[in-house]
C-alpha positions as CSV (number, residue, x, y, z in Angstrom):
1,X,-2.7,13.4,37.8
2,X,0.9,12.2,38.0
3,X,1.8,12.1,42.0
4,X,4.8,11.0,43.9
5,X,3.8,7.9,43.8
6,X,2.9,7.1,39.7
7,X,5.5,9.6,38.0
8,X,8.2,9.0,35.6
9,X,11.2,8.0,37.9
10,X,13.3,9.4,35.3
11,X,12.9,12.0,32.3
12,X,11.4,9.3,29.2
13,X,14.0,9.8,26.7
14,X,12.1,9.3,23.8
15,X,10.0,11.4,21.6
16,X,6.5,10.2,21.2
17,X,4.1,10.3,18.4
18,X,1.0,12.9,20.0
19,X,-2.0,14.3,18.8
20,X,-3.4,17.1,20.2
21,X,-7.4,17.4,20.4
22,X,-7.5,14.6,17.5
23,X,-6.5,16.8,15.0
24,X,-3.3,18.5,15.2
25,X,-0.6,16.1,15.1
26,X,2.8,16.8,17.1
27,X,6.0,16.0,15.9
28,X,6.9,14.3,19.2
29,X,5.8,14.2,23.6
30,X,8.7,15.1,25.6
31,X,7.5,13.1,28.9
32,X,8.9,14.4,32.4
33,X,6.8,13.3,35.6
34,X,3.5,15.7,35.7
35,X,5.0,18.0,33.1
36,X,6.0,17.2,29.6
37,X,6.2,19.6,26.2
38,X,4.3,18.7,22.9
39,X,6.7,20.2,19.7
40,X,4.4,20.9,16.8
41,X,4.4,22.8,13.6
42,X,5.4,26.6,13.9
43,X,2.1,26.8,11.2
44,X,0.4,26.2,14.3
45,X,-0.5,29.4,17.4
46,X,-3.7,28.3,18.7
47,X,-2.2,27.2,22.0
48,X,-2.3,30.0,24.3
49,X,-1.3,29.9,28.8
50,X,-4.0,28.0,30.2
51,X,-6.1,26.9,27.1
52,X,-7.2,23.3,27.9
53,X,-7.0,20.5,25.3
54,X,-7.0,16.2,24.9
55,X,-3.8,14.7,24.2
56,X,-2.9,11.2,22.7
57,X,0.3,9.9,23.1
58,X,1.1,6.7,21.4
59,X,3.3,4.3,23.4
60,X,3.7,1.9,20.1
61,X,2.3,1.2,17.3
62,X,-1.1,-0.3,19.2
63,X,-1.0,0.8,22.5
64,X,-1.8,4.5,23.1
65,X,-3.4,6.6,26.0
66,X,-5.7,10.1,26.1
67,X,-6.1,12.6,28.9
68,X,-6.5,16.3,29.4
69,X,-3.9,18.6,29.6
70,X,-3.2,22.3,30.3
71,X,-1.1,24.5,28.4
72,X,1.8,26.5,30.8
73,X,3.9,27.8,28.2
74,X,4.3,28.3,24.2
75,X,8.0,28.9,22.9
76,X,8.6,29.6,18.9
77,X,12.1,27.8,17.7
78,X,13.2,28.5,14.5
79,X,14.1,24.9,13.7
80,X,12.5,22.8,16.0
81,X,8.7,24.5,15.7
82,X,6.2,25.4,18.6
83,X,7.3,23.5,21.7
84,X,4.4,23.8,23.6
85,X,4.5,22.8,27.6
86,X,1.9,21.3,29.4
87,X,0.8,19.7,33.0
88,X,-1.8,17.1,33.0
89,X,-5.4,18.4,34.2
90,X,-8.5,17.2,35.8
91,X,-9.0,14.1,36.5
92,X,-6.2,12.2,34.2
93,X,-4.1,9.5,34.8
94,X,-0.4,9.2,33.1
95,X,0.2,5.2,32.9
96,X,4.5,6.3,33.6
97,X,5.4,2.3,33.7
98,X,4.0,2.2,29.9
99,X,6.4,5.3,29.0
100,X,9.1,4.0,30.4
101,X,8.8,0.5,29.1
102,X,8.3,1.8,25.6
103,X,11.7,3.7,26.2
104,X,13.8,0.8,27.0
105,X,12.4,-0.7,24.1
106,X,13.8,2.2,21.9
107,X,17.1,1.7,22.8
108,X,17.4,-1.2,20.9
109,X,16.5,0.9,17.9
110,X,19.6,1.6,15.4
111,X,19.9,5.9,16.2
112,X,20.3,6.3,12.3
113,X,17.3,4.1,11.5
114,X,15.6,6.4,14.7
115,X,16.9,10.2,13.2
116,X,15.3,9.0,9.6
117,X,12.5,8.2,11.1
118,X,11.9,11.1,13.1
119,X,13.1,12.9,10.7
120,X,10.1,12.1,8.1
121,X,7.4,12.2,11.0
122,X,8.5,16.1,11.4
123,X,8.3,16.9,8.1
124,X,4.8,15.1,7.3
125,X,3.6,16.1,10.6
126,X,4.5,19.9,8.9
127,X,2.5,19.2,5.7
128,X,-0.4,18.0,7.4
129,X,-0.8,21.4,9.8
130,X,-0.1,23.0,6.4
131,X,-2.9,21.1,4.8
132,X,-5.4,20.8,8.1
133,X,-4.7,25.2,8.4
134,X,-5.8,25.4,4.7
135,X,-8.9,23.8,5.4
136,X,-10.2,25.4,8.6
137,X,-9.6,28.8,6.5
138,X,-11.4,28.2,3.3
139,X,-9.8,27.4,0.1
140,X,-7.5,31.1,-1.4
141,X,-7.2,29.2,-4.7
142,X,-8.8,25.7,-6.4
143,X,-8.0,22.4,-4.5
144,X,-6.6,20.7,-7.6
145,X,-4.2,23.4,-7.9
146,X,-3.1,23.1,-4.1
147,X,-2.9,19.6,-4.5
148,X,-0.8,20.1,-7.8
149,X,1.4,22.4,-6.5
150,X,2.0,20.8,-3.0
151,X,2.9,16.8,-4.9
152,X,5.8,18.8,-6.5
153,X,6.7,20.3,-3.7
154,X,6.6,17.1,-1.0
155,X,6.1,13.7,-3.3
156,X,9.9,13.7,-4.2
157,X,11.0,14.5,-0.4
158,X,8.8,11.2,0.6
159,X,10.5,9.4,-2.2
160,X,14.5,10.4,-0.9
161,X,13.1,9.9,2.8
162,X,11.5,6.3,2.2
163,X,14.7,5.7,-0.2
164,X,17.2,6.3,3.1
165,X,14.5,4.4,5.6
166,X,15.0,1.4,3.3
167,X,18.6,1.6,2.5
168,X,19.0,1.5,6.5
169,X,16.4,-1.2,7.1
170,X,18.1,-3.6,4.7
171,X,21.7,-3.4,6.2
172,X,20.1,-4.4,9.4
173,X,20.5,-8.3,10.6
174,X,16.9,-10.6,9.9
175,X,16.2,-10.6,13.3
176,X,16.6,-7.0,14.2
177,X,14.2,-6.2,11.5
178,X,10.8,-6.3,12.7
179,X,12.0,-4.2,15.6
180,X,12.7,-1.6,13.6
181,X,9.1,-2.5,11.6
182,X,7.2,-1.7,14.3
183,X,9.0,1.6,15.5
184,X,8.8,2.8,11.9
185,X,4.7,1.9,12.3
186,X,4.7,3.6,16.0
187,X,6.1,6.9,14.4
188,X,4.4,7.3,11.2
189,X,1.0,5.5,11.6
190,X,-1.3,8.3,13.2
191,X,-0.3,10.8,9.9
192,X,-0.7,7.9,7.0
193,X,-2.3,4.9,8.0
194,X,-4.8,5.9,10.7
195,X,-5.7,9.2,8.7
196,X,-5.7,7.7,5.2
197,X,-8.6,5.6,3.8
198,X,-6.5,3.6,1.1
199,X,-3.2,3.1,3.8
200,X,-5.7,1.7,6.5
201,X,-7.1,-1.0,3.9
202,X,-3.2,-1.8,3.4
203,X,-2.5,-2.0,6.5
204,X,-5.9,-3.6,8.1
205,X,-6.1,-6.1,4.9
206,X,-10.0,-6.1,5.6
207,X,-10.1,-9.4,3.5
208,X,-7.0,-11.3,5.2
209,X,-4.4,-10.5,2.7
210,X,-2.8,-7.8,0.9
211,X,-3.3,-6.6,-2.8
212,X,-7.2,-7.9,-2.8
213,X,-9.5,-6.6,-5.5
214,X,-10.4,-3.7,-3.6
215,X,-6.8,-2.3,-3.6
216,X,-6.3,-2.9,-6.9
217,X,-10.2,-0.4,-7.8
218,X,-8.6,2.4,-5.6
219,X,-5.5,2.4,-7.7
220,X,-7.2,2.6,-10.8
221,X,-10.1,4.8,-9.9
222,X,-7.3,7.2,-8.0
223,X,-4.0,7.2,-9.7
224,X,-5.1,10.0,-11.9
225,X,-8.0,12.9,-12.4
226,X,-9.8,12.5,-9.2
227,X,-9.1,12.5,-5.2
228,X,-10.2,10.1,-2.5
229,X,-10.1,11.5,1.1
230,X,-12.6,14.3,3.5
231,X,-9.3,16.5,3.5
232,X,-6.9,18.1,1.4
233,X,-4.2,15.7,3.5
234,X,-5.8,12.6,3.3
235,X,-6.4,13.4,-0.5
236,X,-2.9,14.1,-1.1
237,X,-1.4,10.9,1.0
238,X,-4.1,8.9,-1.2
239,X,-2.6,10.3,-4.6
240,X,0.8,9.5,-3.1
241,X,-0.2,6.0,-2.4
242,X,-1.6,5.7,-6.1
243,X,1.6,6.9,-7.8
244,X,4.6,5.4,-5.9
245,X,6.0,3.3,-8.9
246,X,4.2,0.0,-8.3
247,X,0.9,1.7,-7.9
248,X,1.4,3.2,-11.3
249,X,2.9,-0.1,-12.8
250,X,-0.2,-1.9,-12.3
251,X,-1.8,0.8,-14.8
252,X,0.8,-0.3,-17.5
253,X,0.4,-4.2,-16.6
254,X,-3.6,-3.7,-17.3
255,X,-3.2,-1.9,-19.6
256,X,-0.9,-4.6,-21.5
257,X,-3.3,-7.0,-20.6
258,X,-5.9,-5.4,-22.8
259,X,-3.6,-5.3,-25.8
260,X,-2.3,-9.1,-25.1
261,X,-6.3,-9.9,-24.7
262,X,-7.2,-7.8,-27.6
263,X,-4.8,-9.1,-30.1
264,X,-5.7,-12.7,-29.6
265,X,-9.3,-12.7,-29.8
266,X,-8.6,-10.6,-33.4
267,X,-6.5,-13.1,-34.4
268,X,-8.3,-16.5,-33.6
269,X,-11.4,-18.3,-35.0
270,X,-13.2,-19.1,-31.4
271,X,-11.1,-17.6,-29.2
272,X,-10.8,-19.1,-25.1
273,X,-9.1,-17.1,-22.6
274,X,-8.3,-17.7,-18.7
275,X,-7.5,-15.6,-16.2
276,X,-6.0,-16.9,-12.7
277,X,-6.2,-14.4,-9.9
278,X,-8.6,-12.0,-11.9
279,X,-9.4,-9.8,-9.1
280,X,-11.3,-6.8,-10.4
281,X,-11.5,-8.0,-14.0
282,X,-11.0,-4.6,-14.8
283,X,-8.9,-5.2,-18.2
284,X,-11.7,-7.3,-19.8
285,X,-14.3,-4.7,-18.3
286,X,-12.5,-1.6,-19.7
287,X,-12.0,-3.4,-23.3
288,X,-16.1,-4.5,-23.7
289,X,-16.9,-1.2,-22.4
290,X,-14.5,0.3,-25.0
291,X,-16.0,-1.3,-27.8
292,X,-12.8,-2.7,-28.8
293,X,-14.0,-6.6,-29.0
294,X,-16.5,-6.9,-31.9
295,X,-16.6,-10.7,-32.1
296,X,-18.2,-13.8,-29.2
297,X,-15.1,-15.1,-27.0
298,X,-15.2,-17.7,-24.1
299,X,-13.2,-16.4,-21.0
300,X,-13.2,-18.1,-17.8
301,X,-11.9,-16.4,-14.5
302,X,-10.6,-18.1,-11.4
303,X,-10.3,-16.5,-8.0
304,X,-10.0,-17.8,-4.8
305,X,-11.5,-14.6,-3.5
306,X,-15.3,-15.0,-3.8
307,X,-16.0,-11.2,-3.2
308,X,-14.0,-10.9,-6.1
309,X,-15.8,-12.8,-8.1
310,X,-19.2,-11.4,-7.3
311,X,-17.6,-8.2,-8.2
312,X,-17.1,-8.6,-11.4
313,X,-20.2,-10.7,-12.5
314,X,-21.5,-7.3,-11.0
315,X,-19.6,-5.5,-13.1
316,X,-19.9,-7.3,-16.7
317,X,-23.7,-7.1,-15.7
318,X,-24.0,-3.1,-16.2
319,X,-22.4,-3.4,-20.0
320,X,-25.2,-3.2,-22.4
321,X,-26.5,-6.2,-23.7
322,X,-25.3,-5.8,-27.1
323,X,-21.4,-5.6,-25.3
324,X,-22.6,-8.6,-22.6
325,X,-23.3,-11.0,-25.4
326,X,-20.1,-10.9,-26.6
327,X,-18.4,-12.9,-23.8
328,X,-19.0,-16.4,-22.8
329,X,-17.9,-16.1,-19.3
330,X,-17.2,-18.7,-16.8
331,X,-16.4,-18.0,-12.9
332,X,-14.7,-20.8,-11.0
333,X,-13.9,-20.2,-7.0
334,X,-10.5,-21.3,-7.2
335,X,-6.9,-21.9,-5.9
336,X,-3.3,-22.2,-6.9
337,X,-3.1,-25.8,-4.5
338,X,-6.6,-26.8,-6.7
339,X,-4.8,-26.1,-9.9
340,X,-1.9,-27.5,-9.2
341,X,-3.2,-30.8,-7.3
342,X,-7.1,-31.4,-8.9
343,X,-7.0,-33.0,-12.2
344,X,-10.6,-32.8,-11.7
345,X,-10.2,-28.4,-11.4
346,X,-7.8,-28.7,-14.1
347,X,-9.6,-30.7,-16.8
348,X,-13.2,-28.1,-15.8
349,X,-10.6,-25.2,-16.8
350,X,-10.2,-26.6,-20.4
351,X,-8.0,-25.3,-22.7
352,X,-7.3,-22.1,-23.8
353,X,-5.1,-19.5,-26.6
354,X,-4.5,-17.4,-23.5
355,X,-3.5,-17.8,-19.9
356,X,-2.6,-14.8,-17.9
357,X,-1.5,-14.5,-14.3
358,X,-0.7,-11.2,-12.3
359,X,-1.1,-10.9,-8.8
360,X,-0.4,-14.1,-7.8
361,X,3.6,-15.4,-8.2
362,X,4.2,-12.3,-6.2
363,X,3.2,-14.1,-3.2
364,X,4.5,-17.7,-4.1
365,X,7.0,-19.8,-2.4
366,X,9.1,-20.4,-5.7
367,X,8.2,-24.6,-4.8
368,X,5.0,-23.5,-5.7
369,X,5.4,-20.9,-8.4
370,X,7.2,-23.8,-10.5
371,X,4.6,-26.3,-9.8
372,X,1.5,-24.0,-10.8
373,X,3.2,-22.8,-13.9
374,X,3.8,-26.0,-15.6
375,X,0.4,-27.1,-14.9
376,X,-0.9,-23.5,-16.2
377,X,1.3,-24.4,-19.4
378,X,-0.2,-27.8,-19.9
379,X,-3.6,-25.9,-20.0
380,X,-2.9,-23.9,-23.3
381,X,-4.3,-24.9,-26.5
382,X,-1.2,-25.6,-29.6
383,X,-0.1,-21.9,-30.4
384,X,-1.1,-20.8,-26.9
385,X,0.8,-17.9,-24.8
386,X,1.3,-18.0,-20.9
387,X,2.0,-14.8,-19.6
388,X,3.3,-14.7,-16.1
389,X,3.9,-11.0,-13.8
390,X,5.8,-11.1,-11.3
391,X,7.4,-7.8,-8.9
392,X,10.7,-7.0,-10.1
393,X,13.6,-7.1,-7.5
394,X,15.9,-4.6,-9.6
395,X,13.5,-1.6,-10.1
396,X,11.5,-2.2,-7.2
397,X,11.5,0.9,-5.0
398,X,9.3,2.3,-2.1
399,X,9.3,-0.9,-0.3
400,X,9.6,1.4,3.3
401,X,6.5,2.7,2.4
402,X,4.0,-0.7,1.1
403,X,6.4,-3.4,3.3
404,X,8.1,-1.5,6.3
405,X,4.5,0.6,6.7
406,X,1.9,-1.5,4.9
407,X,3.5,-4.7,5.5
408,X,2.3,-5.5,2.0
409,X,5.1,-8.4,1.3
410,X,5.7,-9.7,-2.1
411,X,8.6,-12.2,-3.4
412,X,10.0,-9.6,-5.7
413,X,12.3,-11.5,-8.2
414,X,14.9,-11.2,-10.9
415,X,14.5,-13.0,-14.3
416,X,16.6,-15.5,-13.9
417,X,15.2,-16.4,-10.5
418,X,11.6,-16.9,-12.8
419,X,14.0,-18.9,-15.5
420,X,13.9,-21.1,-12.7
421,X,10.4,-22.5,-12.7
422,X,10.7,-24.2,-16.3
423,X,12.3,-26.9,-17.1
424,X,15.7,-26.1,-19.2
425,X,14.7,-27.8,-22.5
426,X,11.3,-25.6,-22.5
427,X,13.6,-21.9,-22.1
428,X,14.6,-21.3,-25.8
429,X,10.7,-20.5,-26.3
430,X,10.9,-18.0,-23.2
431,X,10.8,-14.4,-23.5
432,X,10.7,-11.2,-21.3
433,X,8.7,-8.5,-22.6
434,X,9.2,-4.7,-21.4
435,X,6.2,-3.1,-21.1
436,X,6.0,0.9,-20.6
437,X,5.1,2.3,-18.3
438,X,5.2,-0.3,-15.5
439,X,9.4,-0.5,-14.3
440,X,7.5,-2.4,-11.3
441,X,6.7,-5.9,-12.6
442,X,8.3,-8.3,-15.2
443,X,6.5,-10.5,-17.5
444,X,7.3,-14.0,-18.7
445,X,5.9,-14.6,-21.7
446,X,5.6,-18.8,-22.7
447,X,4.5,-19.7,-26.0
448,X,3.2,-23.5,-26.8
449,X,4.2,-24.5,-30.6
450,X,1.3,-25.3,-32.4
């Protein structure tokens, strides 16, 4: 325990994120020497005098700390919830020179960044004892239904919430940014990232990068009909992660990527398509599954990401045969610098009636995005059609929640900004198309004349 030689010289304060026998998560850890008080959800009475439990308390967003605690005394407040007090127990060490060195740190946080902040941590903390009480009782009604009920009642709260957050972050100074990063991650991680299978591949980028194949599979598989997750709040977080506006505009953009692929192989004698960054492949899959391509096409994929690839080989292998005969695929493991730099690469690609790109300018220096696509261009056939997507800076929203939180960073862009990459004599032939259903992305659309 705490003695009067390793206490808290002074009362920490800061609130920190707690969790309380790795389930119930407390709004904040009010830490004073041996004693400190753990506020949680007033949903939540299963903390009577003496009761003894384990207690995590986060000291930032990687370093946190575990050790048993009794309970002294449980008060009921209206607004704030149950503040519960406790004195550490047993055998359990409190590391004070942590606390207190994650307090000084706080101070250089901006307070109305801080009160947003904590703000949103209390009321998901809320929803999740909600959801967690719901599921130790036993289902009074159909979990779709709950689920249904409960996105009306909290997806648009998350949305004003991560709206303010964002508004605040940007009107802070470059440098003062990742500051307030991390405290936004230290308050908010242990209810959705650590909790929430889809939010920890964000986060974690198990392949080294964001917006990998895998990302893009649990967007389509989970945007609609169906839940991801062991319980009803990591089901509804995952649904919420699915349906922020760039989760759904990735729906529309494949699903305009299977008209645009469509349309072309109807309307040419031996059609050749190419497809740079083609992740998942899941537009092409979805179309031969379909049935809606009745005639042989050559379509050649290039990925950097060899996972990727051997995903969707796998994938085009389940079709029947009758739908696998139809394409005359080619996978080449592939990058931007090999397209842009290997005449070699370049002249193996050949030349094709359609080149499509999405998921790759997002995360191009714009040096870069102007070299690969007039080299793309060069690759179409007479009466060809480059189509660029890019994230749109004027309707992007929810950047708190995939940037500040996932630190999934794009180079969102205007169109003119894109107007940029092509050479002014070649604009005239330029258009941006608006595609429904997908506010999130723009698309530059390049034809070659014939």
């Amino acid at each position: 325990m705490l003695d009067g030689q390793n206490k808290l010289s002074t009362r920490c304060p800061v609130p920190f994120p707690v969790i309380v026998d790795g389930i119930w998560v407390g709004i904040s850890a009010d830490l004073n020497g041996q004693d400190f008080s753990v506020q949680l959800p007033d949903v939540l009475s299963i903390f009577p005098p003496d009761s003894k439990h384990r207690v995590k308390v986060r000291f930032s967003n990687t370093e946190a700390e575990e050790f048993p605690a009794k309970v002294v005394s449980s008060e009921s407040h209206p607004e704030s919830g149950i503040i519960v007090g406790m004195q550490l127990a047993g055998s359990g060490r409190f590391d004070s020179n942590r606390a207190e060195a994650a307090a000084k740190n706080l101070s250089r946080i901006d307070e109305s960044f801080r009160q947003k902040v904590l703000q949103m941590r209390k009321a998901v903390a809320w929803i999740k004892a909600e959801c967690d009480l719901r599921d130790s009782r036993g289902p009074r009604q159909s979990p779709g239904a709950f689920l249904e009920e409960l996105q009306g009642r909290v997806f648009p709260a998350f949305d004003k919430s991560l709206a303010q957050i964002w508004d605040l972050y940007t009107r802070l100074h470059q440098e003062g940014r990742r500051a307030h990063q991390l405290f936004c991650q230290w308050m908010l991680h242990d209810l959705v990232e650590e909790q929430v299978e889809i939010n920890r591949h964000i986060y974690r980028k198990p392949l080294g990068y964001p917006g990998d194949f895998m990302m893009m599979n649990y967007i389509y598989d989970y945007h609609a009909g169906r839940y991801l997750g062991k319980t009803t709040f990591e089901k509804l977080i995952n649904r919420y992660t699915c349906n922020i506006p760039i989760s759904k505009s990735n729906i529309g953009r494949k699903e305009y990527l299977k008209k645009q692929i469509e349309k072309v192989i109807r309307s040419h004698l031996d059609p050749s398509l190419l497809s740079v960054g083609s992740g998942p492949l899941r537009e092409l899959v979805e179309l031969l599954t379909e049935g809606k391509i009745a005639k042989p096409f050559s379509f050649a994929c290039v990925d950097f990401e060899k996972k990727a690839i051997a995903h969707a080989e796998k994938e085009l292998a389940k079709l029947p045969s009758g739908k696998r005969g139809l394409i005359r695929e080619r996978f080449v493991i592939g990058d931007v610098v090999s397209i842009i730099r290997k005449k070699d690469f370049r002249a193996a690609l050949g030349q094709h009636d359609l080149i499509y790109v999405s998921g790759v300018f997002d995360y191009l220096s714009d040096r870069l995005a102007s070299a690969l696509a007039e080299q793309l261009f060069r690759l179409l056939k007479g009466g060809g059609r480059l189509i660029i997507v890019n994230a749109s800076l004027q309707r992007s929203s929810h950047r708190a929640y995939y940037e500040i939180l996932g630190e999934w960073d794009m180079y969102h862009r205007t169109e003119e900004e894109m107007l940029n990459w092509v050479r002014p004599e070649s604009r005239p032939s330029i258009r941006f198309e608006s595609v429904p259903n997908c506010p999130g992305y723009l698309f530059m659309v390049l034809d070659k004349l014939a």
